[in-house]
C-alpha positions in Angstrom: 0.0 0.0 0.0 1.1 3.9 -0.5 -0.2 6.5 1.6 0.8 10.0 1.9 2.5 11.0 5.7 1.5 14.7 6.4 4.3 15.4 9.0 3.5 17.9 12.0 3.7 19.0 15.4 2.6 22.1 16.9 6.1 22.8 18.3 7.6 25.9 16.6 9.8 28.3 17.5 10.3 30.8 14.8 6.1 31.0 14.0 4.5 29.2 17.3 1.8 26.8 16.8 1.8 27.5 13.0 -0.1 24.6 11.8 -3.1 25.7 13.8 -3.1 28.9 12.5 -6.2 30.1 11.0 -6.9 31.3 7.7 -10.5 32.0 6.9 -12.1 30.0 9.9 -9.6 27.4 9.0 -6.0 26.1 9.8 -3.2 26.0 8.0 -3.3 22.3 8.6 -6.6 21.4 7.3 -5.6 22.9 3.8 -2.7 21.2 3.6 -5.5 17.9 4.0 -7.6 18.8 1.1 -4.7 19.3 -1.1 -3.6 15.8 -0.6 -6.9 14.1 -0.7 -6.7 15.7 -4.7 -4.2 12.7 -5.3 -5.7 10.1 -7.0 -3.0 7.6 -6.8 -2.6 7.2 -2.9 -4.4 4.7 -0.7 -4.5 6.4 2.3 -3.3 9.8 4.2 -1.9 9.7 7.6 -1.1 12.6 9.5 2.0 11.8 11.4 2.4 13.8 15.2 4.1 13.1 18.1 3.1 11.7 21.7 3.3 14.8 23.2 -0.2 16.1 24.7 0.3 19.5 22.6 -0.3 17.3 19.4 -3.9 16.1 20.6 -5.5 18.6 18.6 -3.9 17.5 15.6 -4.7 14.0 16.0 -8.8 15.5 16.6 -7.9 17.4 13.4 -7.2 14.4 11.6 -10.7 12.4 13.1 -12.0 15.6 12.1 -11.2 15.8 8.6 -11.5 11.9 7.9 -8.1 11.2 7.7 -6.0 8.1 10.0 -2.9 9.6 12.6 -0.1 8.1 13.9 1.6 9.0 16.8 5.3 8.6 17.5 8.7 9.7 18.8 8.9 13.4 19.7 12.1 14.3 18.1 13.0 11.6 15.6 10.6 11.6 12.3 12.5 8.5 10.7 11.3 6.4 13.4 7.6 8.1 13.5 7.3 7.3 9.8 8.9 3.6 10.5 6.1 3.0 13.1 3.3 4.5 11.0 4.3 2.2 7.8 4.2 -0.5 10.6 0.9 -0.2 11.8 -0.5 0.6 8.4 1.0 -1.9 6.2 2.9 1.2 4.1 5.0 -0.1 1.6 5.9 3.5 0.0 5.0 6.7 0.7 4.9 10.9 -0.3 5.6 13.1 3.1 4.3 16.3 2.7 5.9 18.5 5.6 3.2 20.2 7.6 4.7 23.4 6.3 3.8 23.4 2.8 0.2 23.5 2.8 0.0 23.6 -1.1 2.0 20.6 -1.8 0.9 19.8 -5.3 -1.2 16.3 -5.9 -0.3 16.0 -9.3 3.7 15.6 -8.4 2.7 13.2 -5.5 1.0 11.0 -8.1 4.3 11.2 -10.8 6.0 10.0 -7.7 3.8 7.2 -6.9 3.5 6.3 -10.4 7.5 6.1 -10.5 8.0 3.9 -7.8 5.0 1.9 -9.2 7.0 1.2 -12.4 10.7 1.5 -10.8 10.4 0.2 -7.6 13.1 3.3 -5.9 14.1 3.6 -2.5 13.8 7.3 -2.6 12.7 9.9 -4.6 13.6 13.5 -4.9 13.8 16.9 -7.3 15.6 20.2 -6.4 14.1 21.5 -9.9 10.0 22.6 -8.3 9.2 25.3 -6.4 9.3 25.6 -2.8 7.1 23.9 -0.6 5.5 21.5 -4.0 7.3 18.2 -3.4 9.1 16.7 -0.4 10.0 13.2 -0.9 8.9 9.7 -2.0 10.2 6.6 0.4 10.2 3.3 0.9 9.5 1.3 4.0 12.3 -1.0 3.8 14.4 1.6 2.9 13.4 3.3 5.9 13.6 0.4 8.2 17.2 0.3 7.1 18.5 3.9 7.8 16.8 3.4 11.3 18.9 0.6 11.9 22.5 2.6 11.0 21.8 5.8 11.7 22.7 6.9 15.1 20.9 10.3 16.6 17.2 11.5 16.7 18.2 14.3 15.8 16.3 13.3 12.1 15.0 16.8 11.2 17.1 17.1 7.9 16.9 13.2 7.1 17.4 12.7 3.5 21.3 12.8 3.5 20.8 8.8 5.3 19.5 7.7 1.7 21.0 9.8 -0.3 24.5 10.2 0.6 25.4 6.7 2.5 25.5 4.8 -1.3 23.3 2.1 0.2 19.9 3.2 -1.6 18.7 3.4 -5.6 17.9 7.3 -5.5 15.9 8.5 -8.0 15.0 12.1 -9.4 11.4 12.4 -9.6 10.3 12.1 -13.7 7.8 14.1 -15.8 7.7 16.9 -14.0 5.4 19.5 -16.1 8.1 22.5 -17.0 5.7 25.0 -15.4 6.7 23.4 -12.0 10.2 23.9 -12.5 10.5 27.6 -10.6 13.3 28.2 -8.2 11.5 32.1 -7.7 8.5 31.1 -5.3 8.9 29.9 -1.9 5.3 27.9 -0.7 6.7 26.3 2.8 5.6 28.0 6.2 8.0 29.1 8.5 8.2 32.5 9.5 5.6 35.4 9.7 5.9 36.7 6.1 5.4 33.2 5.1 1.7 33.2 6.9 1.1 36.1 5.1 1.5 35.1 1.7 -0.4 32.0 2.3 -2.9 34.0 3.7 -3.1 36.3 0.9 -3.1 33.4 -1.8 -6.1 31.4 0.0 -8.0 34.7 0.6 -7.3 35.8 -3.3 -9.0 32.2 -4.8 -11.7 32.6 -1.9 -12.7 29.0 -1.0 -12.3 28.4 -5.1 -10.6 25.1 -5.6 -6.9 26.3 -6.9 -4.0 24.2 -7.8 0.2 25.1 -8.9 -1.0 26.2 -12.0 -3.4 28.6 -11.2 -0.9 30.0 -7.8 2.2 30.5 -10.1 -0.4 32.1 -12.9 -1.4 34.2 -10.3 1.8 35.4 -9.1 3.1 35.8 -12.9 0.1 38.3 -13.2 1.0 40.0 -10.2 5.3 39.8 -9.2 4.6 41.6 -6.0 3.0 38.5 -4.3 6.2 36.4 -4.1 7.9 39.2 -2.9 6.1 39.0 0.8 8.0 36.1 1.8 10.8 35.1 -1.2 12.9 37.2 0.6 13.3 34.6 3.3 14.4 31.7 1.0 18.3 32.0 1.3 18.3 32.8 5.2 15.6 29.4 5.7 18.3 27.0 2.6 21.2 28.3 5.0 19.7 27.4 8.4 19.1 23.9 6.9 22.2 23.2 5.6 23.5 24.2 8.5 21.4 21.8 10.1 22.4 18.6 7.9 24.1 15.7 9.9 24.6 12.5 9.0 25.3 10.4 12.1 25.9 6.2 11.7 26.4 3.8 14.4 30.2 2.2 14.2 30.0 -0.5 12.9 33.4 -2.1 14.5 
C-alpha cells in the first residue's frame, strides 16, 4: 500500500503553533489535507504527530477531517514514519511537511506512479518550487536507515538515503516544465510566510486552486512572491546548517 504521511507538530519556534493557525475560519493544517486528498493515486493519508499532549489537537484534526494519525517519537521523524508504515501496512509513501500547505497532488502521483514502475528507495527533485514536493520513500528503505543511523536528531533526514551509497535514488520524472520555478517559496516558517499564504487562500476565496493557477497568479502580479521570497536564502542556509549524518560504528 502507498499512503501520503502529512508530517507535523505544533512545536515551533520561529512562527509558534503555525499549523493551527487560521486562515478563513480554517488552519493551516486542514488545507494542507484537502490538497492531498486531490491525489488520485494514494491509498491512504496519515497525519503523522508526536506523543506529546500539545499534538492532541492534531490527532482530533485528523478524526476531524476523515483522515488516519499516527503517533510517534517526539524528536526523531524517521522512526515516526517507521512506526506508521508499521501499523498501516505502508510499503511506499509521499511526506508532505506540515509546512507546505500547497503541496501539489499531481507531483505526488508522478512520484507514486515512479515507484509503481521503478520500484526506488527514494525519490527527490531540487528542480520545483518551494514547498510543491518533499519526498517519495520506501518502508524497507526506511527500516534500514533506522537501523545505521545513530541520533534523533532526524529533522534534515534525506542525506541517510541519499549520501550513505546504500539506496537506488531516484530524481522524480515528468515533472510538467511549469513546476520547475526556483523564484516562489510555498513552505511556512516564518511570519511573512503566513502572510503570503494567507493572501493566496483569501485571493482564490474558497475556489478550488492548484500550482498552475498560484504560479499564474503570481506571474500576473510579481509583487506577491515578494512578501515572503525574501526569506528563502536565510531558511536554505539554516538547513544546511542543520544537515548531519550520524551512523552507528560498525566495528
Amino acid at each position: 500500500m502507498n499512503s501520503i504521511f502529512i508530517t507535523v507538530r505544533s512545536g515551533s519556534t520561529r512562527l509558534p503553533n503555525k499549523a493551527l493557525l487560521k486562515i478563513n475560519e480554517k488552519t493551516t493544517i486542514e488545507y494542507l489535507i484537502d490538497r492531498v486528498k486531490n491525489s488520485q493515486l494514494a491509498n491512504s493519508i496519515i497525519l503523522c504527530t508526536t506523543i506529546l499532549p500539545e499534538d492532541d489537537k492534531l490527532c482530533e484534526i485528523a478524526k476531524s477531517n476523515n483522515i488516519k494519525y499516527y503517533r510517534g517519537s517526539i524528536k526523531d521523524k524517521l522512526e515516526r514514519w517507521k512506526g506508521a508504515c508499521e501499523k498501516y501496512n505502508v510499503d511506499f509513501f509521499i511526506t508532505a511537511d506540515g509546512d507546505d500547505i500547497f503541496c501539489e497532488p499531481e507531483l505526488i502521483d508522478l512520484a507514486i506512479d515512479q515507484y509503481k514502475n521503478t520500484n526506488a528507495d527514494f525519490i527527490k527533485t531540487d528542480e520545483v518550487v518551494c514547498g510543491a514536493f518533499t519526498f517519495g520513500i520506501k518502508y524497507k528503505a526506511l527500516k534500514k536507515v533506522c537501523e545505521i543511523k545513530d541520533t534523533e536528531d532526524t529533522e534534515m533526514m534525506w542525506v541517510y538515503f541519499t549520501d550513505t551509497g546504500l539506496f537506488d535514488v531516484e530524481k522524480l520524472k515528468n515533472i510538467p516544465k511549469e513546476y520547475k520555478r526556483k523564484d516562489i517559496r510555498m513552505t511556512l516558517d516564518y511570519k511573512d510566510d503566513f502572510n503570503f499564504f494567507k493572501h493566496i487562500i483569501e485571493y482564490f476565496d474558497g475556489n478550488k486552486f492548484g500550482l498552475r493557477d498560484i504560479l499564474s497568479y503570481i506571474d500576473d502580479n510579481p509583487e506577491v512572491s515578494k512578501i515572503n521570497y525574501y526569506l528563502e536564502q536565510n531558511w536554505s542556509e539554516n538547513q544546511n546548517n542543520n544537515i548531519k549524518l550520524i551512523l552507528k560504528d560498525e566495528k
